[in-house]
BAKOL-379406 format. One record per residue (C-alpha): residue in one letter; x, y, z. Coordinates in steps of 0.5 Angstrom, whole numbers, plus 500, padded with zeros to 3 digits. Last residue first. Example, Ala and Ser with C-alpha at 12.3 -4.5 7.8 and 13.67 -1.06 7.14 Angstrom:
<pts>
S527498514/A525491516/
</pts>
This chain:
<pts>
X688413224/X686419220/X694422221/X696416219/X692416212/X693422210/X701421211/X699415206/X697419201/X703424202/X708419201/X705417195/X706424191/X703423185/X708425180/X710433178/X718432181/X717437187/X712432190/X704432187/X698431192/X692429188/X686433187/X680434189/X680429193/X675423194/X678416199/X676409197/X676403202/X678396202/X680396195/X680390190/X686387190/X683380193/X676380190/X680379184/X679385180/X674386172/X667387176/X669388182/X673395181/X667396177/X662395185/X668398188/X667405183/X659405183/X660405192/X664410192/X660414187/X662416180/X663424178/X670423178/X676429178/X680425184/X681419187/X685415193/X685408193/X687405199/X690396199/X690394206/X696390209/X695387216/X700387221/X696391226/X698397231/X699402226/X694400220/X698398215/X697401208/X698399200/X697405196/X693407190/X692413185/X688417181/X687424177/X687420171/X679420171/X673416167/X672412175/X672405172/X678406167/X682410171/X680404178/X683399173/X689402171/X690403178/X688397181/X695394175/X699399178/X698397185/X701390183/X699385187/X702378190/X697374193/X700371201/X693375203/X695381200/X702383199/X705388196/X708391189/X710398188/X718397187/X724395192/X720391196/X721390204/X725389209/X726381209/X732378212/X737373209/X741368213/X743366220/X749364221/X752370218/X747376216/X744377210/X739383209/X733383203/X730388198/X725384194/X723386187/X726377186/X731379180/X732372177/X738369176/X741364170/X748361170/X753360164/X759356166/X765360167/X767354172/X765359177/X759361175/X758366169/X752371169/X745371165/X740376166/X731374169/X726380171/X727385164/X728381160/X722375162/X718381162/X720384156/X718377152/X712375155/X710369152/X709366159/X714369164/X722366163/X728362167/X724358172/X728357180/X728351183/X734348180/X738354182/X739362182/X735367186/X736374187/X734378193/X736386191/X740390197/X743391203/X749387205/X752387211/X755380211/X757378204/X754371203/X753372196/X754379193/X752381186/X754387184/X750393179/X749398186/X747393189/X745385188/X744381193/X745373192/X741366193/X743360191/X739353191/X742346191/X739345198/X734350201/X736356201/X737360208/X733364213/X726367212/X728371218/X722371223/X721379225/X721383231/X725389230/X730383225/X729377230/X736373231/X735374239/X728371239/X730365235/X734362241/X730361247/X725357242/X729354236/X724356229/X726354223/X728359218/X727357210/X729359203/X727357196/X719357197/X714355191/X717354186/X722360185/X718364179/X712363185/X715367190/X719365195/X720365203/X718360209/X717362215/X719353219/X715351226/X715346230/X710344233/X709340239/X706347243/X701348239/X697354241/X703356245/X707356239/X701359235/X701366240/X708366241/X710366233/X704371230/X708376235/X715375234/X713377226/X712373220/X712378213/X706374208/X708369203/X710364208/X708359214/X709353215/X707349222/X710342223/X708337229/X700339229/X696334234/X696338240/X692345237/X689349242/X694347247/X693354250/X687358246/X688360239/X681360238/X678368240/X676370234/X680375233/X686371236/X684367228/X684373224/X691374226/X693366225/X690367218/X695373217/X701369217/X700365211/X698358211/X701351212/X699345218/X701339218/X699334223/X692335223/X687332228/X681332224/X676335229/X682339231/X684342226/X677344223/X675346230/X681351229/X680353222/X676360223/X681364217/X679358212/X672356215/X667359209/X672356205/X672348207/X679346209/X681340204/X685335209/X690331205/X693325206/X699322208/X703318202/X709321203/X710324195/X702325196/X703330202/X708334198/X705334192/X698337195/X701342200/X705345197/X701345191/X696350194/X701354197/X703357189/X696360189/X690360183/X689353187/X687356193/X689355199/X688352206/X689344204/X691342211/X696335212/X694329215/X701326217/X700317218/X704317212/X709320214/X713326214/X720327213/X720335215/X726338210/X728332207/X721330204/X721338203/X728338198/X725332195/X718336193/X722342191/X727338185/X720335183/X717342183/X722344179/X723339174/X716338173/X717346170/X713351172/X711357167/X709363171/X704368167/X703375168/X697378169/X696385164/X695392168/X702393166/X705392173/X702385173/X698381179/X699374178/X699368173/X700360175/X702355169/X703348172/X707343172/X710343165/X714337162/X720339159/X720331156/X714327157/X714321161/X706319162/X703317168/X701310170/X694305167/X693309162/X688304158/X682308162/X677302161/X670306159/X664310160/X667314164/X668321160/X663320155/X658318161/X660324167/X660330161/X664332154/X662338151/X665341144/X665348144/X662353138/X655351140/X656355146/X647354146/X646348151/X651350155/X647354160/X642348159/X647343163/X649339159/X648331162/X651326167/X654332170/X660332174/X665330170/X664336166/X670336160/X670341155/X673341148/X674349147/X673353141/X677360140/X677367142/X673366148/X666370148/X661365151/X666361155/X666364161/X659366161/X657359161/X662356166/X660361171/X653357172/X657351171/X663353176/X661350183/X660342179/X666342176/X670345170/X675341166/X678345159/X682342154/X685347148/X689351152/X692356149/X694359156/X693367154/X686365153/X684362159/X688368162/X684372159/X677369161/X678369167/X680376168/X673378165/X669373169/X671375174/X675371179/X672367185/X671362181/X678361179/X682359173/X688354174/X693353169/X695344168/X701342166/X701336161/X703329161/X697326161/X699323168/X699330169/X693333167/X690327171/X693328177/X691336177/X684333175/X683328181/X684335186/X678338182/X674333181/X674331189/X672339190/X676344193/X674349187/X674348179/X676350173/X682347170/X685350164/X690344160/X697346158/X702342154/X699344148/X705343143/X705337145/X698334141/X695329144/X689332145/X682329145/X684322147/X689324152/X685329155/X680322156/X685318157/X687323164/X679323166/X679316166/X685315170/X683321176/X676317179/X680309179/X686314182/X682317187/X679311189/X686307189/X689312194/X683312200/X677318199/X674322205/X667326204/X665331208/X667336201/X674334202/X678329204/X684326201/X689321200/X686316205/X690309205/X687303201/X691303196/X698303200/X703301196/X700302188/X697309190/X704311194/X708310187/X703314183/X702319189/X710321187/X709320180/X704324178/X710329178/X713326171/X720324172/X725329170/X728330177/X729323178/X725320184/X728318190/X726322195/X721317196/X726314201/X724306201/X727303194/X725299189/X721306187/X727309182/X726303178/X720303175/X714299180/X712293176/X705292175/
</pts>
């Protein structure tokens, strides 16, 4: 087979921004076939095995649905050769793929399967128990793909409003795809996060986007095909196809942590001898808990990136000394700028001194991006002492929410550039601090939204639920940080409610992410008010530093 043209020559970078993001593993895949792509589940597989798995299952959602107007395909699954093979094949279909998790109730991830429209669902081995509850109340029928059963499982056997398609349907045949289709506006994938209005809100990335990222990484870091990369996240998290698409477009393989080991991975680096590392910070405090950031811990590792939580001066010494030979790079953005726009590499003896009270710049965009600070109704760029609203503009950065109109207004407005052109920013929530020579600092967030584990959450969202399950309006939720730690937790507080504690976690369970549910709940007889009648958060909080 004949490479196209983008791929006679040596840098990857190559690739045009339109181009499908199969493309990246596609082109490596025909180089170096019997290289490891990935390993998970104890099992490594080399490129031409994941590719021989991934183009059934892309004939087959071709088959099945070749209509364009459903660019989306539901992905439910969990660190499994099925699930990864399954991201590849939706894009070699030419569609994007919208990923459910197991860890989720099944209430939430039967509304967001319904917000996507898709008509094609793979699901699995870890997920046909759920798979039935899940289906059993959708608003419409669904073709679904079970590539790891050789039969229906007796769960299914009774959802007769949906059509099954198991291991032999699928593979029987010669896939007659034998590349990745080029389709027009291709979507890579459709995340959904935590939403003020108690409804997720869907994130629509573009395959021009994550292309244009994807170069601006190889750049970045210029990994190889001897690099093994970790695969720490969750396929409902943005980071997860950090690590993915990057590691593919080089060539290098993926190295799937286990879940029971994501915040205990130190043996797993080491046995593994990883060179690429990427995760939230707070794994790096659950692992000095545990005793596993020992000098020299982690020798074979040569780039640690860290993102979607603040990193502190602390976190930076404790991983430098457990990987002496990394460098390490605090990335920044969130989902609606493709993964992260903005980076600042760590220089020891250097960097110390451009910490803000203890905190790693997230430094400056990467190639092609913009970043501005709006205050008080102007858009300052590069303005030194400016405190203000981080907006994002650029390749990278989406243009609106999934079928969510309001909220496309209100996060996204249009301003002429210099040529006069119109150019389209986004309001990121985050209030930010721009030094010369350094480049943006995190402060803090303008709204009621923080982070959990790298996950976006709206408290507003807990609280409509903790209304519905504790029957009263006398509720409230804050986000706190026990002094002395870095870790945020999320407290409710409620009043007027006859339910027990332990009957309002397990409702809060039932219908939240395990991420957003309250790590503990306090009972008042009424919730403390400030001078304007609201619930005075404040207040709440004080409470907390006080029994601290």
């Amino acid at each position: 087979m004949t490479l196209p043209s983008p791929f006679l020559v040596d840098l990857p970078t190559k690739l045009p921004a339109t181009a499908n993001p199969a493309w990246w593993f596609h082109r490596n895949a025909l180089l170096q076939p019997e290289r490891p792509a990935l390993f998970v589940q104890d099992t490594l597989y080399r490129y031409q095995e994941l590719l021989d798995y991934l183009l059934p299952l892309a004939q087959t959602l071709l088959q099945e649905d070749p209509q364009p107007e459903h660019p989306i395909v539901a992905l439910f699954a969990s660190r499994s050769l099925t699930a990864y093979a399954s991201v590849l094949a939706i894009h070699y279909a030419g569609k994007g793929y919208a990923a459910l998790n197991p860890l989720f109730p099944a209430e939430r991830n039967r509304h967001i399967l319904n917000l996507t429209d898709a008509i094609l669902l793979i699901a699995d081995a870890s997920c046909i128990e759920q798979l039935a509850e899940l289906l059993t109340q959708c608003e419409k029928s669904r073709i679904v793909l079970l590539p790891d059963q050789q039969t229906l499982p007796a769960c299914c056997q009774k959802l007769t409003q949906h059509r099954f398609l198991c291991h032999s349907e699928i593979f029987a045949h010669r896939s007659l795809l034998q590349e990745p289709l080029q389709v027009e506006q291709q979507l890579a994938y459709l995340l959904f996060t935590s939403g003020s209005t108690g409804i997720p809100k869907g994130i629509a990335v573009p395959a021009s986007s994550l292309n244009v990222f994807i170069a601006n990484m190889l750049l970045r870091y210029h990994p190889t095909p001897e690099d093994r990369f970790s695969q720490h996240s969750d396929l409902t998290f943005d980071a997860s196809v950090y690590d993915q698409f990057l590691c593919w477009a080089a060539g290098a393989s993926l190295y799937c942590l286990p879940h029971s080991i994501r915040y205990a991975p130190a043996p797993f680096i080491r046995q593994h001898a990883l060179t690429f590392w990427e995760s939230v910070p707070s794994v790096v405090h659950f692992m000095k808990r545990m005793h596993q950031l020992k000098a020299g811990a982690f020798p074979s590792l040569r780039w640690s990136v860290f993102g979607g939580e603040r990193l502190n001066l602390e976190t930076v010494h404790l991983w430098q000394q457990a990987a002496p030979h990394s460098g390490i790079d605090n990335s920044y953005g969130p989902t609606e700028s493709t993964i992260c726009i903005t980076g600042y590499i760590w220089r020891p003896g250097h960097s110390e001194a451009e910490c803000l009270e203890g905190m790693v710049p997230i430094g400056l965009p990467y190639p092609g991006q913009q970043v501005a600070i709006l205050r008080e109704g102007v858009l300052y760029q590069e303005e030194e002492d400016v405190v203000g609203e981080l907006c994002l503009s650029g390749s990278q950065v989406d243009t609106y929410y999934w079928r969510n109109e309001s909220e496309t207004n209100r996060r996204y407005f249009c301003l002429n550039d210099d040529h006069g052109n119109p150019q389209r920013w986004y309001k990121t929530g985050d209030r930010v601090y721009w030094q010369q020579g350094v480049g943006l600092y995190y402060l803090d967030r303008m709204d009621r939204q923080l982070k959990i584990r790298g996950y976006r959450v709206e408290l507003a969202e807990i609280e409509q639920v903790l209304q519905q399950v504790a029957q009263s309006d006398q509720v409230a939720v804050v986000g706190w940080t026990k002094p002395g730690t870095q870790v945020a937790t999320i407290i409710g507080f409620v009043a007027h409610t006859q339910a027990t504690h332990a009957a309002l976690l397990a409702g809060c369970s039932d219908r939240l992410p395990p991420y957003m549910v309250p790590n503990t709940l306090h009972t008042l007889e009424e919730l403390p008010r400030n001078a304007n009648g609201k619930t005075d958060l404040q207040q709440l909080l004080a409470i907390l530093d006080g029994e601290a």
